[in-house]
N, C-alpha and C positions, 0 to 999 in steps of 0.2 A: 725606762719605760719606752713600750716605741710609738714613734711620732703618726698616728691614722694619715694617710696618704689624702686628699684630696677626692671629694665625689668625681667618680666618672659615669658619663651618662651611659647608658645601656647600649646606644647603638653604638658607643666608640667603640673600633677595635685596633689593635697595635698589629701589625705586619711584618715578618720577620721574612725580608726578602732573598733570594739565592742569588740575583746576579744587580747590578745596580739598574741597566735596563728598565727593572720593573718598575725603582721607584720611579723611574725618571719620563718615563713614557703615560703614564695618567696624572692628568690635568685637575688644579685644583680649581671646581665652581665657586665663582664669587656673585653674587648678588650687588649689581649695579644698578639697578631702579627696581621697582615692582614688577617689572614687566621683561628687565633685561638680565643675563645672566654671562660673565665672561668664566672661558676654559680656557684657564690660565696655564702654557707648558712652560716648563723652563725649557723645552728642544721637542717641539712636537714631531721632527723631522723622524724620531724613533721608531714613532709607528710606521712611518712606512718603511724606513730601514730592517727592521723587525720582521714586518709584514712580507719583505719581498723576499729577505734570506731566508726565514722561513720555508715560505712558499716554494724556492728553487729549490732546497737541500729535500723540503715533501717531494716533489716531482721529480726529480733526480737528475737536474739539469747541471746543479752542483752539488760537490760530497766535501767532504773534514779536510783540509790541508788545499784547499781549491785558492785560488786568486781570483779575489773578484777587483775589478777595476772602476773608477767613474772621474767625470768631472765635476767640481764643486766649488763656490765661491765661501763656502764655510762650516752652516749649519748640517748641513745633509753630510762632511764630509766627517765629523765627529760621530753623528749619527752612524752613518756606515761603518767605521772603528770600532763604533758602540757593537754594533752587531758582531761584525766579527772577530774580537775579543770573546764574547757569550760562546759563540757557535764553533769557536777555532780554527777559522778562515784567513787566508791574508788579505790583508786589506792594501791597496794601491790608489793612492789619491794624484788625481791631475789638480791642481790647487790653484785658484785665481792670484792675481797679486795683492788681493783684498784680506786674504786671510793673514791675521793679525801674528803679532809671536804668540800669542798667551794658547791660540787655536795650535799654533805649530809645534808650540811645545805638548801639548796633551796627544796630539797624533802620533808623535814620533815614542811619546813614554806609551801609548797603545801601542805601538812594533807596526802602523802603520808607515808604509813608504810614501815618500811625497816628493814630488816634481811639482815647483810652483814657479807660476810661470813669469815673468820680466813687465814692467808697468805697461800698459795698451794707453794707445788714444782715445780708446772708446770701448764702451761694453763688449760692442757687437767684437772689434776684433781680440778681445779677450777670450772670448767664448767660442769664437771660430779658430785660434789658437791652440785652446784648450782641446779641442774636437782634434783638429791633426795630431796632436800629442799622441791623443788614447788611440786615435787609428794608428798612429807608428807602433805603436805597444804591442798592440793586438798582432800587427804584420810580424811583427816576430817574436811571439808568445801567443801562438794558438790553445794554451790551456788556458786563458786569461779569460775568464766571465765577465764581459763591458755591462754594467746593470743597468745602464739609460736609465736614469731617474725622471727625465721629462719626456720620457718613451714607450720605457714599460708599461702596460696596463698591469703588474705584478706588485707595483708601490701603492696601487690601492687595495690592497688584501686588508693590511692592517689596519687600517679605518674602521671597520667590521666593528672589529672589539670597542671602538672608541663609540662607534653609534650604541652599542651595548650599555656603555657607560652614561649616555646622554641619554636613553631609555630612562634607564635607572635613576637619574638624577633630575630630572626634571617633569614637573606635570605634566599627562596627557594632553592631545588635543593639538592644534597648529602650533608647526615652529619656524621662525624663518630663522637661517643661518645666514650670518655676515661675516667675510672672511675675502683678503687676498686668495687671488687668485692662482700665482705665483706657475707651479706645476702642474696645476690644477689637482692633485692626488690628494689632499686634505679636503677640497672643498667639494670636489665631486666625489673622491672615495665615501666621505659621512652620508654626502645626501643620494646617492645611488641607494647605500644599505639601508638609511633610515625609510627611505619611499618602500623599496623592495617588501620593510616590514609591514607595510599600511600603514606609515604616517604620514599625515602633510604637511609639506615639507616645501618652503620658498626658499629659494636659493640667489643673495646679491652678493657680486663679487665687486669686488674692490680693486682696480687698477691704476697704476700711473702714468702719467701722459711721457711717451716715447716707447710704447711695449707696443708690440705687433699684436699683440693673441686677443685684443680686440679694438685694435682697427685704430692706433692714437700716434702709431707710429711717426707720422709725419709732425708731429711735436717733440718740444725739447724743453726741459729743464733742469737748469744749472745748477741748483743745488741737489736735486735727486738723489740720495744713496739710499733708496730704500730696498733693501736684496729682500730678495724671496717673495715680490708683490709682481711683479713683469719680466720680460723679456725682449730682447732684441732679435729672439730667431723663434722660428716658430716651433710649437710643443704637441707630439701626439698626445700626449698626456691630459689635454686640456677637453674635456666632452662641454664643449659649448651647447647642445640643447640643456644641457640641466639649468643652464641659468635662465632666472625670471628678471632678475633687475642688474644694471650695470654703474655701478658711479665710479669716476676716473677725480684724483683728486695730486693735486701737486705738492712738492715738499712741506711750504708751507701750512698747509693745511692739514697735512699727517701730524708735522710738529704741533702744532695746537690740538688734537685727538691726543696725541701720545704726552704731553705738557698735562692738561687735564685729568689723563688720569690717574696720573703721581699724583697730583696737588688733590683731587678730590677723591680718588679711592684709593691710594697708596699703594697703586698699582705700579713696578716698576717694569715695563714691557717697551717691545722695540716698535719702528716706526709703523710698519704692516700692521703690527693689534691698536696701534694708533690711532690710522687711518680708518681703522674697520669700526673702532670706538666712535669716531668722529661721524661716519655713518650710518649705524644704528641709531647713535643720540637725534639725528632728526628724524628716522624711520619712523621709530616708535614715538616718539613727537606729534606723530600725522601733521607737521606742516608743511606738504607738500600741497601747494595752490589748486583749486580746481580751474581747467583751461576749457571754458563754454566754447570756444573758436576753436576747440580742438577733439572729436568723439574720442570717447570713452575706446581705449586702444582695444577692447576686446572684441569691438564692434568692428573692426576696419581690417576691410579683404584684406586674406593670407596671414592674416594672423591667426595665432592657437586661440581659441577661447575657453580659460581655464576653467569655466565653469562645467566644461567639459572634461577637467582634469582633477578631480579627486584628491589627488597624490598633492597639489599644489594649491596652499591657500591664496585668495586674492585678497586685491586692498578690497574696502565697502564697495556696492554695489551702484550708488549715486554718488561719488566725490572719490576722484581718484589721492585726494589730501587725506584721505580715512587710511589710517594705520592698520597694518593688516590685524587680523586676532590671535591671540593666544603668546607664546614665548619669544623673545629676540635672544641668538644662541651668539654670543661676537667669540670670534678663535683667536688665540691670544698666543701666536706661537713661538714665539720666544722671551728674555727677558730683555733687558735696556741694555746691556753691559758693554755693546757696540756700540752703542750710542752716545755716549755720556758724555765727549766731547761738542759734538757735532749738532746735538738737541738740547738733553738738559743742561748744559754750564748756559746754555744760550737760552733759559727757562722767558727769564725776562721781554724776549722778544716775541713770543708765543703770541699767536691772534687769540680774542676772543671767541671759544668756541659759538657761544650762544649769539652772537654776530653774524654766523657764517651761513651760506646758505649757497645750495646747489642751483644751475641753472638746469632745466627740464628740457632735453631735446626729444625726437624725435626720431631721430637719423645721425649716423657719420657724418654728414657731409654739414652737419650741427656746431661737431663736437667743440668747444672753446672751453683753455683753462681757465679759472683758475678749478675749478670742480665743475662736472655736468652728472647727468643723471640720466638714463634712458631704460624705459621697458624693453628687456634685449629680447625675450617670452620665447625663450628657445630657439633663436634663430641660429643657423648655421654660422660657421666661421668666416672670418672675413676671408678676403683672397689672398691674403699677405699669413694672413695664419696655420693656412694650410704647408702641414709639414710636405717634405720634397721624397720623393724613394731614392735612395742610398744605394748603389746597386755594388757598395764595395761591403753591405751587409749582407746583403743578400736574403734578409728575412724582412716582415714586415708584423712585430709586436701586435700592430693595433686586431691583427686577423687570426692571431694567435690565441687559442683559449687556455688559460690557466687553472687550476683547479679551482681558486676563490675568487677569483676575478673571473672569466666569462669572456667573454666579444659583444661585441658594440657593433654592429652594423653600420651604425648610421657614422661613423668616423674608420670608415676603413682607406684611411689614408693614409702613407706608410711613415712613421713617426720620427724616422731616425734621420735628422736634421744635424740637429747640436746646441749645444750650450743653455745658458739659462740662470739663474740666481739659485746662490748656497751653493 
């Protein structure tokens, strides 16, 4: 006799995908409080990898059998594989020394080529390393497509489809996204499209003290390996008016976000969905203090006053400690599996998350770790974040229009610096 199968609910459906991309690039929502919701990738870096190959082979900037090239300390660098394996592209990776065997062995069975590059002292000259690399390449391989992932405005095409998804999946009404800030293309590609559509839409990024792209540079910490949350040189990629709030938080403090939410949602995710977990959980909290000795920032010259901005909800009206309304959206963009020495074997040592608590600045000239917090309300880039013009590129991406991407105005500063995480 045969055995009835198991009730399936109506809306389930089974997806019988054609390339693995597909599965790999939509984010499972999980339900972390009533109020908070994480979009868990196992490689979110897809969509923009997806988004940007795309987008060139649409425009005809590149065609089938093309050589695209990049720098990359990991994630982004499978992603790009990812891609071009699907599309039938060569793929050329400049590889940090970060990138592990288990990553080298999967790019090389992808038929990607890799030059990875000798241990650095430091990020920054890792990355500045890595940039001469790809310019020798390019000097003598002018068919080679450089795709500047912290450069392109073309890495936020794919995001589109993801605001699609977060549409779909989540109630109407205010949402604030919390998410490293890293290349800025995940955080600003979502919240560009989702404003674009008439949502409002708050945007806090998440930074570590020692990254330029806002303004913490002049700090250092020793244990940091958090990739794909900051940088050592600066990013066109990064559209600083989109953010409303900024918290900067140190290793420690990731590690207890990311310790947390193994232990309490069986969430296994790397230090960047960590950190971002860690600051959502007091967002939506509303324990931020009200400071009488300090106006209410939307009152005070030269600043935006969002109540002038639609597109952008704010906290309560009387108590800058009122949590904004409506959904907390945290981006979850990778999993642990980097981590596992360095974070979870060292569970035990984790702080209390519900102990921890940001300090509330005002200004840079503020900023102290071990976490701070500040209303950034769209302000422009710091002066250290401003990318440099490259005159050995000779174009300038951010002034460039794309067909799904657009120009920015207000960042037409020319983006091709170098380096960066992933």
């Amino acid at each position: 006799m045969p055995v009835p199968l198991p009730h399936c609910p109506e809306q389930a459906t089974a997806v019988v995908h054609e390339h693995i991309t597909d599965a790999l690039k939509d984010p499972a929502f999980v339900r972390l409080t009533p109020t908070t919701v994480l979009a868990r990738f196992e490689t979110m870096k897809v969509y923009a990898a997806l988004g940007a190959v795309r987008t060139l082979l649409e425009s005809g900037r590149i065609g089938p059998g093309h050589t695209v090239v990049d720098s990359s300390s990991g994630i982004y660098a499978l992603a790009l594989a990812l891609a071009c394996h699907r599309y039938g592209l060569r793929c050329h990776i400049v590889a940090s020394t970060t990138v592990d065997a288990t990553l080298r062995a999967q790019l090389d069975v992808l038929g990607a080529t890799v030059d990875q590059m000798p241990p650095s002292r430091s990020l920054r000259l890792d990355q500045e390393r890595r940039v001469r690399h790809v310019r020798a390449l390019l000097a003598g391989r002018p068919d080679v497509h450089w795709m500047r992932q912290y450069h392109d405005r073309v890495h936020h095409a794919g995001y589109r489809e993801f605001a699609g998804l977060v549409t779909a999946a989540l109630p109407p009404g205010p949402l604030t996204v919390v998410g490293a800030v890293g290349t800025g293309a995940s955080t600003g590609g979502l919240t560009a499209a989702l404003r674009e559509s008439g949502r409002r839409v708050r945007l806090i990024g998440v930074q570590p003290f020692g990254s330029v792209t806002f303004g913490s540079e002049g700090f250092s910490d020793p244990e940091a390996i958090i990739a794909g949350i900051g940088s050592s040189i600066p990013f066109g990629n990064v559209r600083h008016e989109l953010y409303d709030t900024l918290h900067w938080l140190d290793f420690r403090h990731a590690m207890a976000g990311t310790v947390e939410l193994l232990r309490r949602h069986a969430v296994f995710a790397g230090l960047s969905t960590g950190a971002a977990h860690l600051v959502a959980r007091w967002e939506a909290a509303g324990e931020r203090p009200g400071r009488p000795d300090r106006p209410d920032r939307r009152d005070r010259p030269g600043r935006p006053d969002r109540r002038d901005r639609p597109d952008r909800p704010g906290r309560g009206p009387d108590d800058p400690g009122t949590p904004a309304p409506g959904t907390y959206l945290v981006l979850g963009a990778d999993t642990g599996h980097r981590y596992t020495e360095r974070v979870f074997a060292r569970h035990t040592e984790a702080l209390d998350p519900a102990a921890l608590r940001p300090e509330r600045i005002t200004g840079l000239g503020e900023l102290r770790p071990p976490w701070a917090v500040m209303e950034w309300a769209g302000r422009a880039a710091p002066p250290g974040a401003v990318a440099r013009t490259d005159p050995a590129t000779r174009t300038d991406p951010a002034t460039r229009t794309d067909p799904a991407v657009g120009t920015d105005p207000a960042t037409r500063t020319d983006p091709v610096a170098s380096g960066g995480p992933r």
